[in-house]
Phi, psi and omega in degrees: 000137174290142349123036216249130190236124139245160199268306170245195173290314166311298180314308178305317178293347162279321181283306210292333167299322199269278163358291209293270185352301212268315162320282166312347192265327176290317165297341181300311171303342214245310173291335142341274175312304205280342157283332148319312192265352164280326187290341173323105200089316194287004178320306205283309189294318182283297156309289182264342195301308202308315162245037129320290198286334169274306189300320175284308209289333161316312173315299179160131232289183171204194221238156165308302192312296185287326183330282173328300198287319180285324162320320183290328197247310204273000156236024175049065185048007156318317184246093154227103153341119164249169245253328169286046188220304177263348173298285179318335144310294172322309182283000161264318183299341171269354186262328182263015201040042198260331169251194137200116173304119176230136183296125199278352155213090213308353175281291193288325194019068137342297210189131178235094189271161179230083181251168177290122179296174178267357145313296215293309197282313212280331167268358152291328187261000167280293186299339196273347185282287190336274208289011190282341147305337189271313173315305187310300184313310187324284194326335194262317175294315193288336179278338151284296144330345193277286238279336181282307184272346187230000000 
């Protein structure tokens, strides 16, 4: 146990200051690691769903519910997205105006189609220029990494 001799007032307010840091800099870190460790697995839901969930809505606009199913049908069930996953997307991509939802019976609200605004196509055809190198390399690695371990 430490020995702490101050003198003044001054003193104290400097270790609580030096604490106080040496605090934050250990939470800055630990919240690092706990983000490290979310992204972790989340490639396809953090990475690609957003734009996925933009490439169908290109296609023409749907409903959350089928978005998850055509993923599902269009990776022969490898990928199926569950609706909690895309509903909370969708409703960020309409907050930034990228989609917009119209209930198909504004009484009953039912059903929510969801097509792309013209921000939503210039920024599907913005990510889809972006990101199609970075996907193709994803591809060369994971083809190596397969080919190295099995």
């Amino acid at each position: 146990m430490n020995n702490l001799n101050f003198s003044n007032s001054n003193d104290i307010r400097a270790e609580e200051k030096r604490l106080y840091e040496e605090y934050k800099k250990k939470v800055s870190e630990l919240k690092k690691v706990k983000k490290e460790n979310d992204a972790v697995g989340q490639v396809f839901t953090k990475g690609l769903l957003p734009i996925y969930v933009l490439h169908i809505l290109n296609i023409g606009p749907t409903t959350g519910n089928y978005i998850s199913h055509d993923i599902g049908e269009r990776t022969k069930g490898k990928w199926v997205p569950s609706t909690g996953g895309i509903y909370p997307l969708l409703k960020s991509l309409e907050k930034d105006g990228l989609v917009i939802g119209t209930w198909d019976d504004p009484k009953k609200k039912f059903r929510k189609i969801y097509s792309l605004t013209p921000d939503g196509k210039k920024e599907y055809l913005r990510k889809k220029h972006l990101l199609k190198s970075k996907i193709e390399e994803a591809l060369e690695v994971f083809k190596i990494i397969y080919n190295d371990i099995y």
